[in-house]
N, C-alpha and C positions, 0 to 999 in steps of 0.2 A: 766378538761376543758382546750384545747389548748387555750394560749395569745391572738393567731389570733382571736379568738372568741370572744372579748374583746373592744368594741370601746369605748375608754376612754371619751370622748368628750358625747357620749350621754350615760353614764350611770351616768357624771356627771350631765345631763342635767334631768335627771330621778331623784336623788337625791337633787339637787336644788326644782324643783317640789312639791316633797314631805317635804322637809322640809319648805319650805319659804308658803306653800297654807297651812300647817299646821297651823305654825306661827299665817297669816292670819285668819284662822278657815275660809275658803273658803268653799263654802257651797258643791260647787261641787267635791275641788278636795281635801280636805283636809282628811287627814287620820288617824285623831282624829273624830269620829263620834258612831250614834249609834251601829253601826254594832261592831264598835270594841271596845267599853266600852264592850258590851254584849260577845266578843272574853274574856275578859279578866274575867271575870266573871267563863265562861266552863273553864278556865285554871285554878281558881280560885286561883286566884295572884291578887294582889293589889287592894284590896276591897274598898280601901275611893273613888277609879274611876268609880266603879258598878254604873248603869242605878237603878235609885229608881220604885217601880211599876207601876207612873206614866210616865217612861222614859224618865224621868230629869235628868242630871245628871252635876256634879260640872268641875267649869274651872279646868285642870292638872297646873302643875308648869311650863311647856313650854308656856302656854296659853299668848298673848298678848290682852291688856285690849284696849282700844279705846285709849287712849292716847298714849298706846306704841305705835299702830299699825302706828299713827300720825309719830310719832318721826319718826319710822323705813319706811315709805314711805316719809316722808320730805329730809332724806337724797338721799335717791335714786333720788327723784325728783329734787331737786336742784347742783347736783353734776356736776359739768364739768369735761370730760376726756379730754383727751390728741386727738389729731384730728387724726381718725383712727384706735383710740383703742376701738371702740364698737359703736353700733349705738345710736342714740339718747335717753336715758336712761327717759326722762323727757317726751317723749310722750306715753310711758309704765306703767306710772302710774295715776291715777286717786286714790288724795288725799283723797277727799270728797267722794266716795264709799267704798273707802281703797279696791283697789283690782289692781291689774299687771294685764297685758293682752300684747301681741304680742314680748314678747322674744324669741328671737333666740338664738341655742344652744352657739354662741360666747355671747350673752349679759349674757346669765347665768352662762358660764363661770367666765367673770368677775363679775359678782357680786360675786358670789361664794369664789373665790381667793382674791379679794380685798377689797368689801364693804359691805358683811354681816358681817363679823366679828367686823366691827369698827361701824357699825348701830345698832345693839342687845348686844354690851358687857355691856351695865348699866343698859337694861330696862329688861332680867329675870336672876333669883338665880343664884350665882356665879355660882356653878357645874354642873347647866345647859346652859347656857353661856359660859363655859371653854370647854366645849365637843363638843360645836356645835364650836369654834374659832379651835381646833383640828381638826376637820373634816376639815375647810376650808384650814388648815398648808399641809393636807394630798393631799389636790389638787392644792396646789399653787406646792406643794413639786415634785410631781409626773409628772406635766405637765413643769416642770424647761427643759430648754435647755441642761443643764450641769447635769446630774444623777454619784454618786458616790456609788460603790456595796456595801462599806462596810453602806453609807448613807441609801440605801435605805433596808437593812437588818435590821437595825434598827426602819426605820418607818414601815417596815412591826410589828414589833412587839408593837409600837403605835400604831398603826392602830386597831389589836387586843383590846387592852385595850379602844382604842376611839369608837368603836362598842359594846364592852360592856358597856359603862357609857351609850350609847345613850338606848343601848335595855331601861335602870335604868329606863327611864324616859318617851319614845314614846312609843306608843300602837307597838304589832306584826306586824299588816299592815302595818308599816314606813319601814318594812326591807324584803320587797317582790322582787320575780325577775321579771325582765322585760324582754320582747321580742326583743330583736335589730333587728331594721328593715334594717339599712344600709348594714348588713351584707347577708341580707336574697339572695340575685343578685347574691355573690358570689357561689351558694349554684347550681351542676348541675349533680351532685348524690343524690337523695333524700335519701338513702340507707346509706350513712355514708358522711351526711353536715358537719362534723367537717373537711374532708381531705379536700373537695373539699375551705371551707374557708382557709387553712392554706393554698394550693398552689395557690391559685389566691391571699393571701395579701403578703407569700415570692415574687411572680412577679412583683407585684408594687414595694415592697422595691428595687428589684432588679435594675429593671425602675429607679425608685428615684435615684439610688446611680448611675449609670450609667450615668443620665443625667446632672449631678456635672460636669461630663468633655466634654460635646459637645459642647465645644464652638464657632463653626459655626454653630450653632442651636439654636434658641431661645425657650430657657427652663422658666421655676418658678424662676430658678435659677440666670440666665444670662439676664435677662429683669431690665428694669429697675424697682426698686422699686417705692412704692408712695412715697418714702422721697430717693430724689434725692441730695448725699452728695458727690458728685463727684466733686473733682476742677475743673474747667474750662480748656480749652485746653492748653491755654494763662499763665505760671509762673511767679508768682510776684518774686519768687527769684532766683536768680542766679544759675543757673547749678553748676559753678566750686565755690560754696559758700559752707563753712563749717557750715552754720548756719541750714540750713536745721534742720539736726540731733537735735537741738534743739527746733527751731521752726516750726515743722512738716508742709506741707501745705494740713491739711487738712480740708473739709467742702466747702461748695457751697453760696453763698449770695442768700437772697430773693428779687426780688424788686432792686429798683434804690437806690443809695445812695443819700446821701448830705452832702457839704460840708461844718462842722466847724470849729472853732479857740478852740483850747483849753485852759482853761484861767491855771495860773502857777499850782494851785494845783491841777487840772486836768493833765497836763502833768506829773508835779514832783511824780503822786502816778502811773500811767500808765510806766513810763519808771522804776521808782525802781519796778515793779514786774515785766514786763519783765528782767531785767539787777538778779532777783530773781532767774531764771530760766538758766542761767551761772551758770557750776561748780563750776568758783571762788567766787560766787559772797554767794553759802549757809551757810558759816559759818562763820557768822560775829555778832558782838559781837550788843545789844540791843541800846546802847551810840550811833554806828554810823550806825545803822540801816535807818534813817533819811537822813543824811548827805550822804550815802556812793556812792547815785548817782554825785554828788557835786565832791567827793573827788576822785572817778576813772576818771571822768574828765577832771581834772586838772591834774592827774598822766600822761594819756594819751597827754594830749595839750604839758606837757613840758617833753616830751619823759622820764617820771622815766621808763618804763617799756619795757623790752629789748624782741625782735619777737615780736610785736604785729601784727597782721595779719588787712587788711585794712577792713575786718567785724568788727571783733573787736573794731577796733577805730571810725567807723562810730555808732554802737552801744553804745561807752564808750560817745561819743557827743550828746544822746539824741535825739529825734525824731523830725518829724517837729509839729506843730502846728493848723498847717491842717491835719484835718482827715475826712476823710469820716464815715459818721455816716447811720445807716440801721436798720431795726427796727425788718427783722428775718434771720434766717442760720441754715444751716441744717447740721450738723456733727452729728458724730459716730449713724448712723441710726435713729437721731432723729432730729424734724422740730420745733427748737425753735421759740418764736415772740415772740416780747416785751408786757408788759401789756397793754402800751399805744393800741396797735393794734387789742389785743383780746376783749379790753373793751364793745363791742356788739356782741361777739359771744357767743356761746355756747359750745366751748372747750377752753381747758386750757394747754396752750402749755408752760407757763412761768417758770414753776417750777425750780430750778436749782439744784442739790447736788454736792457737791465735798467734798473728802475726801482727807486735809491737814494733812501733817506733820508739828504741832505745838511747838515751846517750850516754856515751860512754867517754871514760878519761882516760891518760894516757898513765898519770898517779897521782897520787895524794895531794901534789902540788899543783894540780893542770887545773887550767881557771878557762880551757877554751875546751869542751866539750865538744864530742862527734854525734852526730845524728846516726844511727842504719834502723836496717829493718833484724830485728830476732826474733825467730820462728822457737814459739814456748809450746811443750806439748804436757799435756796432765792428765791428772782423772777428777773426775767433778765428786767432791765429797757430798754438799748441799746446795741445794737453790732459796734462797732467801728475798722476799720483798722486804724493799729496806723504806719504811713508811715518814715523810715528811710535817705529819701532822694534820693528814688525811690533804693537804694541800696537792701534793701529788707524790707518786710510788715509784720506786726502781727496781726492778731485778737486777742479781747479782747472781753469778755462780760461783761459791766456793770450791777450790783447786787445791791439791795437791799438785807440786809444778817441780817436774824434773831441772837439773840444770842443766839447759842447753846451753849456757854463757863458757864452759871450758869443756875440754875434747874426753874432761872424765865424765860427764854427763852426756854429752851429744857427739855423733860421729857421723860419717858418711861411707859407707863402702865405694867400692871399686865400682858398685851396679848402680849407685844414685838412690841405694836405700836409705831413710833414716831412719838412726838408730840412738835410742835412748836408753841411759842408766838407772833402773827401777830401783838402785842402792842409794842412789846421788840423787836429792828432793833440796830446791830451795827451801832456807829457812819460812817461819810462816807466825813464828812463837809472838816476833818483838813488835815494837809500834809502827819498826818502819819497814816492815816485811809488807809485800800484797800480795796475798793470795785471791785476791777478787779482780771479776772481771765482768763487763757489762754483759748480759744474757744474750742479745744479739749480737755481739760481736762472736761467737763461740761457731766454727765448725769442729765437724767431726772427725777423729780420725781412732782405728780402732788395731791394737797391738798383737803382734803373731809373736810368740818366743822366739829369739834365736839356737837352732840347735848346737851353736858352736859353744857359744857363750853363754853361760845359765845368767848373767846379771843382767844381760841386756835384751831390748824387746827391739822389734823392729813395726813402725809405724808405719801403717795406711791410712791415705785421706782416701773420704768417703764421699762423694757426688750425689745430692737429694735426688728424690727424683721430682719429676711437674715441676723441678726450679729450673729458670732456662736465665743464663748469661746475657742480658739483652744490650749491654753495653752502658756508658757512660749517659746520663740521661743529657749533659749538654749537648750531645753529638745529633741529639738528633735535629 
């Protein structure tokens, strides 16, 4: 069978169906029934499932009991997405019947990729639960932006293996072909439908890729998206400024600001992580970690330090005091708001990840420090420009930062989920706390309750869209 022949999207939406009305034991669509106890029976293979003379027959090991089915429709039901990543998830489920009704092939989508896996991993048998979180790895994998040949020759060969555990356990009818009706339009040789699909979808690809460069046309592509992260026409920094390259100007404001003071320890932790983000400023020693805004200061005031450039020294001076404070912003393809703002909605825009370069000691006494990478996840309290004396601006966004540095804060399941402690928050109070982080540096990722555990959430990153991974700019 020609690839064109193939429409991912609804044969995932075919296998959702079938798996999750199973789940359910849906009277109408589930494909655990009588019919195919008694299939299994003429194949006579797995006898403890046979239909008794009465045709009764016993729940399988996939089967959800009433209180699963609870569990695993309470998460669906209470989940907030990210605003635009699916439709309203909450009016698709009816708790109290235990039954879905009005998915669309994008909501199955995601449920499929993001939240069956983290809703069914405690409530059946590990090795059934493992095969069905494989399945969902297999479409989160497949539907990725960025595809790697040697990556995906591999999960071709998982994939194998995740289709034989499932035969293990689902009746024959869970693994039937379906009809693709999207495809059926393309179809105007009845005498041989597979050419006439393959040349009407190479057209479109062609179209697609074609319309990447029409840029006096308004394309998919050259429109503005729903998450508009465009700077304003207007530059807060100076053209002939070397700072740029550092402080990139990127991202859009939501909303109107307002203007604060900020009190000492709010400045003194806002300008040491900017003054962070200076070359000179990354390797310095834990002692004057604290101090070091203080002490380039004073370097700079009584001229110790020879070319300093008049960025430079307006940055080594500290910022003003006044700042405008805004509560959402929209950089690298995603529409942050602060909790404060979300608090009556029904999406969940707050989420934050960054992935720091931390060193760490081995104790109190260790004078050779480790470099690694720590993956910090939070929720964004405010977005703040932090103003230089109109010389140039910085966004910042303030965090609320779980501790992922010990395993009471941060964990990892058996399935590769993360998982964080909404009890356990880095301090944020002292001078040498940071709860700030540069505005572009921020993705997204947005939190699903854990049903086992009430204190801990489990984390999803979220994938912009119109943003496309284009690789390493030296490579090219």
């Amino acid at each position: 069978m020609l690839r064109h022949n193939l429409d991912v999207m609804h044969i995932e939406k075919n296998v959702f169906d079938n798996l999750v009305y199973t789940l359910l034991d849906d009277k109408k669509k589930s494909k655990d029934n009588l019919n195919a106890r008694k299939d299994l029976r003429e194949l006579n293979i797995r006898s403890d499932l046979w239909p008794d003379d009465n045709e009764k027959y016993q729940a399988a090991c996939f089967s959800l009991n009433n209180h699963g089915k609870d569990i695993f429709l309470s998460v669906l039901k209470n989940v907030k997405l990210p605003d635009g990543y699916a439709s309203n998830l909450s009016s698709c489920v009816d708790v109290n019947s235990r039954k879905l009704s009005g998915l669309k092939s994008h909501d199955s989508h995601v449920i499929m990729r993001d939240l069956l896996s983290v809703a069914i991993r405690n409530l059946l048998p590990t090795d059934v639960s493992s095969a069905i979180v494989e399945l969902c790895q297999f479409f989160r994998d497949i539907s990725a932006k960025f595809l790697d040949i040697d990556e995906l020759d591999k999960l071709q060969d998982r994939t194998v293996m995740t289709l034989c555990r499932l035969e293990m356990f689902f009746p024959p009818s869970f693994s039937q072909r379906w009809t693709l009706g999207y495809f059926k339009s393309y179809v105007r040789n009845r005498a041989k439908p597979e050419g006439s699909i393959s040349e009407q979808h190479l057209a479109d690809e062609y179209i697609t890729f074609c319309s990447m460069y029409l840029n006096d046309i308004e394309t998919r592509f050259n429109r503005i998206g729903r998450v508009d992260d465009q700077p304003p026409v207007e530059i807060s920094i100076r053209t002939n400024s070397e700072l740029p390259h550092i402080f990139p100007n990127h991202g859009r404001f939501v909303g109107a600001g307002q203007f604060h003071s900020l009190n000492h320890v709010e400045r003194q932790q806002a300008h040491r992580h900017i003054l962070g983000r200076m070359n000179r400023a990354i390797d310095i020693d834990r002692e004057v970690h604290i101090n070091f805004s203080e002490w380039i200061r004073q370097k700079v005031q009584t001229n110790e330090i020879d070319g300093i450039t008049d960025d430079l020294r307006c940055l080594a001076m500290g910022p003003s005091e006044k700042v405008l404070k805004y509560t959402a912003y929209n950089v690298n393809g995603f529409k942050f708001r602060a909790t404060e703002r979300e608090a009556n909605l029904k999406t969940q825009n707050s989420g934050v990840y960054v992935a720091a370069e931390t060193m760490s000691y081995a104790s109190s006494r260790d004078s050779n420090p480790r470099t690694g990478t720590v993956n910090y996840y939070g929720n964004l309290i405010e977005v703040m420009e932090i103003d230089y004396y109109e010389v140039f601006k910085v966004v910042l966004f303030k965090c609320n930062w779980m501790d992922t540095r010990t395993e009471r804060g941060y964990k990892q399941d058996a399935y590769g989920h993360h998982m964080v402690n909404f009890s356990r928050f880095l301090p944020t109070e002292e001078e040498g706390d940071e709860p700030y982080i540069l505005a572009f540096q921020a993705k997204m990722v947005y939190y699903v309750k854990d049903p086992s555990e009430v204190e801990w959430n489990i984390a999803v990153h979220v994938q912009p869209r119109d943003v496309y991974d284009m690789g390493d700019s030296n490579d090219a």
